[in-house]
C-alpha positions as CSV (number, residue, x, y, z in Angstrom):
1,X,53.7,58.4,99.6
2,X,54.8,59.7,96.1
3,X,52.4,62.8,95.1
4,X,51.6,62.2,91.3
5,X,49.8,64.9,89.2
6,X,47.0,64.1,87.2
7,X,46.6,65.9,83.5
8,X,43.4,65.2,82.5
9,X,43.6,68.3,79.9
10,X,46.1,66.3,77.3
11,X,44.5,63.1,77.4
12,X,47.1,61.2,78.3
13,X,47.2,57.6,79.4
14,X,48.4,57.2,83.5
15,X,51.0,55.2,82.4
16,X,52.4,58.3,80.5
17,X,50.9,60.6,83.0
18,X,52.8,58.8,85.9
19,X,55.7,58.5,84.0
20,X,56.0,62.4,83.1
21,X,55.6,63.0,86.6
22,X,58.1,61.2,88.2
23,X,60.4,62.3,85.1
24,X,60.1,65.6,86.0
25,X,60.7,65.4,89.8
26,X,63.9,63.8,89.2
27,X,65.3,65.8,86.6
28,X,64.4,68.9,89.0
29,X,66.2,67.1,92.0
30,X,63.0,66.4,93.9
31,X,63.7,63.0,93.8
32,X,67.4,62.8,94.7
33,X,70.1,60.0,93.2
34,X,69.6,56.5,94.6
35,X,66.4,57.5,96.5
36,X,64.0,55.0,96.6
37,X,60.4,54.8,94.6
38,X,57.2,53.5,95.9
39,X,56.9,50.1,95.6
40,X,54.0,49.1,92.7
41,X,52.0,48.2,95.4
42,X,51.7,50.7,97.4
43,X,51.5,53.3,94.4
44,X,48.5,51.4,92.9
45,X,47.0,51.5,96.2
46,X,47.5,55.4,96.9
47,X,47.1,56.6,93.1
48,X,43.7,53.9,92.9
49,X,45.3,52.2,89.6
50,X,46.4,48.7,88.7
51,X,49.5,47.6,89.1
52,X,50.2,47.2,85.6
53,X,50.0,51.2,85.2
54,X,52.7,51.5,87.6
55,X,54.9,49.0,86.2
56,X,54.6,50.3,82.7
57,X,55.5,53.9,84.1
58,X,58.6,52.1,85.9
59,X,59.0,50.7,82.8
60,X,59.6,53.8,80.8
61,X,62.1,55.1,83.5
62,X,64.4,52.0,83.3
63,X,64.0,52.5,79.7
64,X,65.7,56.4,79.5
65,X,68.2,55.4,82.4
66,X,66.4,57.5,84.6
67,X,65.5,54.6,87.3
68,X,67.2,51.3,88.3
69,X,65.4,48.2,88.7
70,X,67.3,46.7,92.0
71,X,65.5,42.0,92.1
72,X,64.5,41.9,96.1
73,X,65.0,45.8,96.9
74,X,62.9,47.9,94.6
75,X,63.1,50.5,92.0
76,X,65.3,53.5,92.9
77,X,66.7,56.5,91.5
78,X,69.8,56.3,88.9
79,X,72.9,57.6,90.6
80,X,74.2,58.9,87.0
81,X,71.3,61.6,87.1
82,X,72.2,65.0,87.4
83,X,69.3,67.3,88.2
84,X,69.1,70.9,86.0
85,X,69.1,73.8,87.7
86,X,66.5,76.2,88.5
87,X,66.7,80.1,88.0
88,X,67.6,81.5,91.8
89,X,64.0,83.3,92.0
90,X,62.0,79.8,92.0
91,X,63.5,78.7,95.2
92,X,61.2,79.1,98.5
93,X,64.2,78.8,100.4
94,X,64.9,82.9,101.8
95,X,62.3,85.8,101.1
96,X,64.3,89.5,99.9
97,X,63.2,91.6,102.3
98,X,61.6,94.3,99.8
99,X,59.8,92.3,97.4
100,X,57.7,88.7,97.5
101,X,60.7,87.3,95.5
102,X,62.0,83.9,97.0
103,X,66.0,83.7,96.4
104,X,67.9,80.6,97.9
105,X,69.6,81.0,101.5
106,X,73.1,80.4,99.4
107,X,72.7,83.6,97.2
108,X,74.2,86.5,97.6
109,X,71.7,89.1,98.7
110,X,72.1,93.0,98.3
111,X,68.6,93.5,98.7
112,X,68.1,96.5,101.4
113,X,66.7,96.4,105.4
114,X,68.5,93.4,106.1
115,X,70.3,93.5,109.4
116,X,73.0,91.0,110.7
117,X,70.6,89.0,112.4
118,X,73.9,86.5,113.3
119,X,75.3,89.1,115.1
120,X,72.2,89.6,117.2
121,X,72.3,89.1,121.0
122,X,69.1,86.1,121.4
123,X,70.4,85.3,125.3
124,X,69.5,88.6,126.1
125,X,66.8,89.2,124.3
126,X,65.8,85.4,125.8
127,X,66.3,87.0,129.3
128,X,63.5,89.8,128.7
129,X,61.7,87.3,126.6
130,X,61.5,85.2,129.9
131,X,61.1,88.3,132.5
132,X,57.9,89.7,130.0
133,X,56.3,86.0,130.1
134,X,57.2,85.6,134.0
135,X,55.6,88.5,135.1
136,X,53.0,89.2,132.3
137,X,49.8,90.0,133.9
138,X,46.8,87.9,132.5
139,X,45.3,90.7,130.6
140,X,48.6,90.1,128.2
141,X,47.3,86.7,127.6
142,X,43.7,87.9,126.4
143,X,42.9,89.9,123.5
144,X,44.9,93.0,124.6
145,X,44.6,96.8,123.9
146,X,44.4,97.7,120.1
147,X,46.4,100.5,120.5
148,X,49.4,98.4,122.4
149,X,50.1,97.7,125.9
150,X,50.2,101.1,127.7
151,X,53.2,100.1,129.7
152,X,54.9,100.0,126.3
153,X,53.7,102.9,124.9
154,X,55.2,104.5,127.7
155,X,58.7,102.8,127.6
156,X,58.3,103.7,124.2
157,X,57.1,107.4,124.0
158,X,60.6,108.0,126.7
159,X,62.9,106.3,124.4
160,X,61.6,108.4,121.1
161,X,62.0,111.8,123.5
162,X,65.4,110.5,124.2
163,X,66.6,109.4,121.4
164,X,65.0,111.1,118.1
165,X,63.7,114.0,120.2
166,X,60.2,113.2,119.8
167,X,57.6,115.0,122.2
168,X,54.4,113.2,123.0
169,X,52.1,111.1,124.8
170,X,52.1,108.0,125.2
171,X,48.2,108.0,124.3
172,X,49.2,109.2,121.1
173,X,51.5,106.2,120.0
174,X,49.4,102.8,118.1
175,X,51.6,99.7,118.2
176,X,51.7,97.9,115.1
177,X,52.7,94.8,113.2
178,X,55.3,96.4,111.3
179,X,55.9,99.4,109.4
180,X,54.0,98.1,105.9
181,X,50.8,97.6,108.5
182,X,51.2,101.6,109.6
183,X,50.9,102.4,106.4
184,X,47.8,100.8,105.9
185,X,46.3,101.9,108.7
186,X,47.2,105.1,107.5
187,X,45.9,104.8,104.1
188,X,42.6,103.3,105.2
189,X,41.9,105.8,107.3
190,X,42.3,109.2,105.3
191,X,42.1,108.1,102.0
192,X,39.2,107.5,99.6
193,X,39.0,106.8,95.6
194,X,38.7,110.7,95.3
195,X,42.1,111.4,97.0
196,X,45.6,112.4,96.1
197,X,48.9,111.6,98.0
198,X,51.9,112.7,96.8
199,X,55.3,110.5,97.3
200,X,59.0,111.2,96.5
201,X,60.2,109.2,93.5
202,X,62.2,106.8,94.1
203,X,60.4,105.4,96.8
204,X,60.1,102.2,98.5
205,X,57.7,100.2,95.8
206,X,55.7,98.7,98.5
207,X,54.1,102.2,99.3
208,X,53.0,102.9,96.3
209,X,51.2,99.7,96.4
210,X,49.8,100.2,99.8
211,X,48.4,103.4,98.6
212,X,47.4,102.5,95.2
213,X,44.5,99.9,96.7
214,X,42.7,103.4,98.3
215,X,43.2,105.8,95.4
216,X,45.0,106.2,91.8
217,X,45.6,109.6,92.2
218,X,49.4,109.0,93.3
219,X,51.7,112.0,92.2
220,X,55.6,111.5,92.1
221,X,58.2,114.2,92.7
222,X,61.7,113.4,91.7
223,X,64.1,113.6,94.9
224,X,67.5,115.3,93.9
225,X,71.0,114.7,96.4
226,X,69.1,116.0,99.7
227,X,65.6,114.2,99.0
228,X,62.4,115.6,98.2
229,X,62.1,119.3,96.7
230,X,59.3,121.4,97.8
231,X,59.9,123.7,95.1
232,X,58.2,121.0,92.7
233,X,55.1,121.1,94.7
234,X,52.2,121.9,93.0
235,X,50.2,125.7,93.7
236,X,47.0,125.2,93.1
237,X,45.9,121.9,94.4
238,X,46.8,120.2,97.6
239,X,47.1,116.7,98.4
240,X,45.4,114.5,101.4
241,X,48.6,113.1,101.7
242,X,52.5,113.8,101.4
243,X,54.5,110.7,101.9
244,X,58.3,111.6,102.6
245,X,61.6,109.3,104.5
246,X,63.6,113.0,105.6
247,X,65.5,111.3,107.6
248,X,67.3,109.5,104.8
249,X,65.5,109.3,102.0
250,X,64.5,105.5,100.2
251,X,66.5,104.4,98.1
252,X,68.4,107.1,97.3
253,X,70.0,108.2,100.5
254,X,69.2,112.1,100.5
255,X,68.8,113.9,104.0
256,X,66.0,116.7,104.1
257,X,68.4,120.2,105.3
258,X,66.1,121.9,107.5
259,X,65.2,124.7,105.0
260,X,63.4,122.4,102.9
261,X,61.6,120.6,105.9
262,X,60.6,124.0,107.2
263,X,58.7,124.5,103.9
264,X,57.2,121.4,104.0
265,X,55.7,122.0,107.1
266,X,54.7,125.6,106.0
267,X,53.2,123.8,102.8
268,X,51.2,121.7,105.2
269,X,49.8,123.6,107.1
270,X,48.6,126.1,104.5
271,X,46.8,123.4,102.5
272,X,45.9,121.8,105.5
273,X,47.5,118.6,104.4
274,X,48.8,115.4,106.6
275,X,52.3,114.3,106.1
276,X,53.5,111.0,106.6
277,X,56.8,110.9,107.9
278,X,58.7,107.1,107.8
279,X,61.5,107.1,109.9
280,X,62.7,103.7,108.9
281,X,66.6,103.4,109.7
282,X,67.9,107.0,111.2
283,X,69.9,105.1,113.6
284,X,72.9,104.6,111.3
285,X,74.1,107.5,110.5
286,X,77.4,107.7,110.3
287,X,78.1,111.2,109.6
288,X,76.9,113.9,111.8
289,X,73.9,113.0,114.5
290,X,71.2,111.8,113.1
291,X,68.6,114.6,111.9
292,X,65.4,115.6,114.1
293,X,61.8,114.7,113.0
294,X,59.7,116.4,110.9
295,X,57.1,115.6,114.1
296,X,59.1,117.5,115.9
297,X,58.5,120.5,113.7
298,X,54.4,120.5,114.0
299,X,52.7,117.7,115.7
300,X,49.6,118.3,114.0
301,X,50.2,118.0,110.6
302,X,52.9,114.9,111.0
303,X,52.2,110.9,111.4
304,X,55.2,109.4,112.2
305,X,56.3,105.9,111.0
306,X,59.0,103.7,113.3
307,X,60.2,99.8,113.1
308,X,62.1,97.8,115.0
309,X,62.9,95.4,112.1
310,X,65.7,97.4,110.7
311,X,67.4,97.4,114.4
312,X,66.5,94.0,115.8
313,X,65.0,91.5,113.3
314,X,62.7,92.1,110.7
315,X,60.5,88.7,112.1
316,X,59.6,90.5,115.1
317,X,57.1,92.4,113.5
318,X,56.5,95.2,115.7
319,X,56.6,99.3,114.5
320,X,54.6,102.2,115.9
321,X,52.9,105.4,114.3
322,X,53.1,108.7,116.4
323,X,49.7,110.7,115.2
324,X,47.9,113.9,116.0
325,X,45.5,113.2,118.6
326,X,42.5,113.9,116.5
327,X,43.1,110.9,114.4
328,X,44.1,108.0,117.2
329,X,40.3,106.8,118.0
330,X,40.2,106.3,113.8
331,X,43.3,104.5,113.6
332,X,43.1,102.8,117.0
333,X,39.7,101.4,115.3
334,X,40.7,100.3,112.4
335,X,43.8,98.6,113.9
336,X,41.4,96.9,116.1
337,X,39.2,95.1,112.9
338,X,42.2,94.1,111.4
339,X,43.9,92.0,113.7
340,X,42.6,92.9,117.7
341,X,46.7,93.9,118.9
342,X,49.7,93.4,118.0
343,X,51.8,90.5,120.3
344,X,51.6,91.4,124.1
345,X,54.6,89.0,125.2
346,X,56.5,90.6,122.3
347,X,55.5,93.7,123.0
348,X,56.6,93.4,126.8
349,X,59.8,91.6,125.9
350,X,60.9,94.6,123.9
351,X,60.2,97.0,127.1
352,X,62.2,95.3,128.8
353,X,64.7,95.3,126.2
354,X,64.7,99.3,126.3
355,X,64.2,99.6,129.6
356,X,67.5,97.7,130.3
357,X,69.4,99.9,127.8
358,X,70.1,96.7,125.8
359,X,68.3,97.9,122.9
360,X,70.7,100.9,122.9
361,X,74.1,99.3,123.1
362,X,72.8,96.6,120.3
363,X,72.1,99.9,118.1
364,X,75.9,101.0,119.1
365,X,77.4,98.1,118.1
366,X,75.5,97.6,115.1
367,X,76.2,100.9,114.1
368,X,80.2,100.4,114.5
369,X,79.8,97.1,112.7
370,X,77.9,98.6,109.8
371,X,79.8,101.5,109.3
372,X,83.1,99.3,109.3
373,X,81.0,96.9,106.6
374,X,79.6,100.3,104.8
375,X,83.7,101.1,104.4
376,X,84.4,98.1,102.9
377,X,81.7,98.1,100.3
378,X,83.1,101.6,99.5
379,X,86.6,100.3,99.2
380,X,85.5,97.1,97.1
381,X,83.2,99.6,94.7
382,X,86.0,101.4,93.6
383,X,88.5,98.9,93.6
384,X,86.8,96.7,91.0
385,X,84.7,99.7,89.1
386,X,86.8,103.0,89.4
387,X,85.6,106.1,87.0
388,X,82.8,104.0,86.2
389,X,80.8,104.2,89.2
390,X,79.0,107.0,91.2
391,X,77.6,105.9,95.0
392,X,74.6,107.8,96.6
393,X,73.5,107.7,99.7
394,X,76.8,106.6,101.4
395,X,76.2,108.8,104.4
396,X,73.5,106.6,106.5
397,X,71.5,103.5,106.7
398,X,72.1,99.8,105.9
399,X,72.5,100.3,101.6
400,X,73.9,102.7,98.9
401,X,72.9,103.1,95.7
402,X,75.5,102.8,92.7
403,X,75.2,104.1,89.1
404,X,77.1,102.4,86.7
405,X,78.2,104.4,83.5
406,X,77.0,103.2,80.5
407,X,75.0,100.4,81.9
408,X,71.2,99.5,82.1
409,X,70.3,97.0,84.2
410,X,67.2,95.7,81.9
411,X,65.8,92.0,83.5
412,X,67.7,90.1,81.5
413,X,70.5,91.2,83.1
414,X,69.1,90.4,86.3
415,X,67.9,87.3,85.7
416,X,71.4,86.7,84.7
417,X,72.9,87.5,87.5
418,X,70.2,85.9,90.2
419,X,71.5,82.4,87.9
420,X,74.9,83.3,88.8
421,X,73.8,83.1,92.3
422,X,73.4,87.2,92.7
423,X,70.3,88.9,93.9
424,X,70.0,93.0,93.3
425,X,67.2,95.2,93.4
426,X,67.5,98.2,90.7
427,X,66.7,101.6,91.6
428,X,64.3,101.4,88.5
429,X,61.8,98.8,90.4
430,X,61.1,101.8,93.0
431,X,60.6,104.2,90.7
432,X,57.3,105.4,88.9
433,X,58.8,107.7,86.1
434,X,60.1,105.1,84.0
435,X,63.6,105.0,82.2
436,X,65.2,107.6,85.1
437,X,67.2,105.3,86.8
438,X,67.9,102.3,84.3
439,X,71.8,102.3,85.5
440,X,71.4,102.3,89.0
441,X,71.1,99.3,91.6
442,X,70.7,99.3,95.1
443,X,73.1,97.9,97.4
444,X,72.2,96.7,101.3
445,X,76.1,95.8,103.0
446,X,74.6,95.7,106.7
447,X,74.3,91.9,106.7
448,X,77.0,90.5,104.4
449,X,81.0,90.2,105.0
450,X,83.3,91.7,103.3
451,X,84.3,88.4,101.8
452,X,80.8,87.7,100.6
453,X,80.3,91.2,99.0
454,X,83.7,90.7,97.0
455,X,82.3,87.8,95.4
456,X,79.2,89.2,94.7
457,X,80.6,92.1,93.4
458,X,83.0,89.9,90.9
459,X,80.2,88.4,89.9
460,X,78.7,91.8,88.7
461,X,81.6,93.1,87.4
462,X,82.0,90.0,85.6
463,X,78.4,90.1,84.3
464,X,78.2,93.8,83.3
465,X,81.4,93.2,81.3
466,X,79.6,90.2,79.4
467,X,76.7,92.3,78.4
468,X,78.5,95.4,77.2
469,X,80.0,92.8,74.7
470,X,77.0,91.4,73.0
């Protein structure tokens, strides 16, 4: 059946009406060369017209060459129609992992927090999928724990002591669907229209979002080489809420030295503050080990914010907050109106995962892989931009950030380069002091070959070139 729109606010006749429509659904390709048209029948029957309508519409096809009239077979598409081309951020084909923006599976992507989900080992991860679903116990089946399978918790509360040298209990860890869904939690349960949060700036636009349906009252301090900088903080009023990524800071690349957490914490605890700490890729760092928590430093004034998208897949949807016992019956509550629990058989699949150490040798090879990939992007940077370019935050994660002399990267230039099939995220869309980082764009390497990001980065080069000539 051929869907035909209606537009009952022009007035026009359904001849016209079905002709338009089917006019515009091949021009856009969604009615491909040589395919065939509902018979007249049928289309009277499903659009409740005559027949006549439809063959008038027809009609008017034939008429522009946009449909071929074929005696004993039907009408069908025109083979010499060439469908136009539709700007890159129409398509529903592949979602960029930081923003609702819909980019085809063909573009080039340097969006950020995409891993390289090809290289990731399914028959394994099958194998644990299998053991969690063989030997689930039937309360994994039901509406499960809001807080997350204990068993997991403790798997997980182990791993965090052994690998990010976090100290706590496994009754103080709430599973959840994802970091974005932490945050929320987070948000929902200390803030009100009356409170203020303070955020580094850049940060991740999504959590300013997050936080801006609780309260306006969002303050942003500009990070500098190593991240946030106490020394900005405010005297003489404190915040509900500091909002920080020490680890390596989002987008651009900073790590917190330990002088500056240490007055963090002192900050925090003499205003008597929370800080939410989101640890969100620390397991690529490339240079060094990677640095120790903030929650390490004072349990009780520190939520901490994990994923497992950045490490296994970002469809898995599973994260985790580590908070201060006085606040897990709050957040453990709300968790539970929102959605009951996270996955069970997910949840137990990825114990099994860690408990196996498989989880740990994927992170090992994913880190060699990345930082081989990171080097490349490095190499190709400077190969095809030279003096011209400045790189941030090369020292960790899945991304840098490069700022281009002389260049602003307004949206016309991005548009322009999403039609020449590349997608970028400025550092500009992150930030909320306006006109700070025009000339810088972020870009993620951990999923794309080298080959890829040469062609992408031809294609900027190519671009920027145009638009310093108009």
């Amino acid at each position: 059946m051929l869907y035909i729109k209606f537009d009952r606010i022009h007035g026009h006749s359904y001849s016209k009406n079905i002709y338009k429509d089917i006019r515009e659904k091949i021009l856009s390709g969604n009615l491909r060369t040589e395919e065939k048209l509902p018979s007249t029948r049928e289309c009277s029957k499903n659009l409740s017209v005559s027949r006549n309508t439809i063959l008038t519409a027809y009609e008017m096809l034939i008429s522009e060459g946009l449909v071929v009239s074929k005696p004993g077979s039907g009408f069908f598409v025109s083979s010499d129609i060439i469908a136009k081309k539709h700007p890159l951020q129409v398509s529903d084909s592949c979602t960029a992992s930081l923003s609702d923006i819909s980019i085809p599976t063909n573009a080039i992507n340097f969006d950020s927090g995409l891993p390289a989900l090809d290289l990731f080992p399914k028959r394994k991860w099958s194998k644990a999928a299998t053991k969690a679903l063989k030997e689930a116990p039937i309360s994994a089946l039901g509406y499960d724990d809001p807080q997350g399978r204990s068993e997991f918790r403790e798997v997980l509360r182990k791993y965090l002591q052994r690998t990010r040298g976090i100290v706590c209990g496994a009754d103080q860890i709430i599973v959840t669907n994802g970091t974005k869904q932490g945050l929320t939690l987070v948000a929902k349960c200390l803030l009100d229209a009356q409170s203020e949060i303070w955020i580094e700036n850049p940060t991740n636009d999504n959590v300013r979002q997050i936080f801006s349906y609780h309260t306006n009252n969002i303050t942003p301090f500009e990070v500098d080489k190593d991240g946030i900088q106490p020394c900005l903080f405010f005297k003489n009023n404190s915040p509900t809420l500091i909002f920080m990524t020490p680890s390596h800071q989002f987008p651009m690349g900073g790590r917190l030295p330990i002088k500056r957490r240490l007055e963090v914490i002192k900050f925090a605890r003499e205003n008597d503050c929370l800080i939410l700490e989101d640890d969100y890729d620390s397991e690529f760092t490339y240079e060094g080990s990677p640095a120790n928590s903030l929650f390490e430093l004072d349990p009780q004034h520190v939520i901490y914010s994990g994923t497992f998208s950045k490490v296994l897949f970002p469809s898995i949807r599973l994260g985790y907050l580590v908070v201060p016992r006085h606040l897990v019956s709050r957040i453990r509550e709300i968790k539970r109106l929102a959605d009951h629990h996270s996955n069970s058989i997910t949840q137990l699949t990825l114990m099994h995962f860690i408990e196996s150490k498989e989880l740990e040798r994927h992170i090992r090879r994913m880190k060699k892989e990345y930082r081989k990939r990171r080097e490349q992007l490095l190499f190709l940077l400077h190969k095809y931009f030279g003096e011209n370019i400045k790189i941030h935050g090369d020292r960790a994660g899945m991304h840098v950030v490069a700022e281009f002399n002389g260049v602003i990267f307004t949206q016309k230039t991005l548009q322009r380069l999403q039609e020449k099939g590349v997608y970028v995220v400025p550092v500009e869309k992150h930030s909320m002091l306006k006109g700070k980082h025009q000339s810088k764009i972020i870009l993620g390497y951990a999923h794309l070959s080298c080959e890829i990001m040469e062609t992408g980065l031809n294609i900027i080069k190519a671009e920027l070139n145009l638009s310093e000539s108009l």
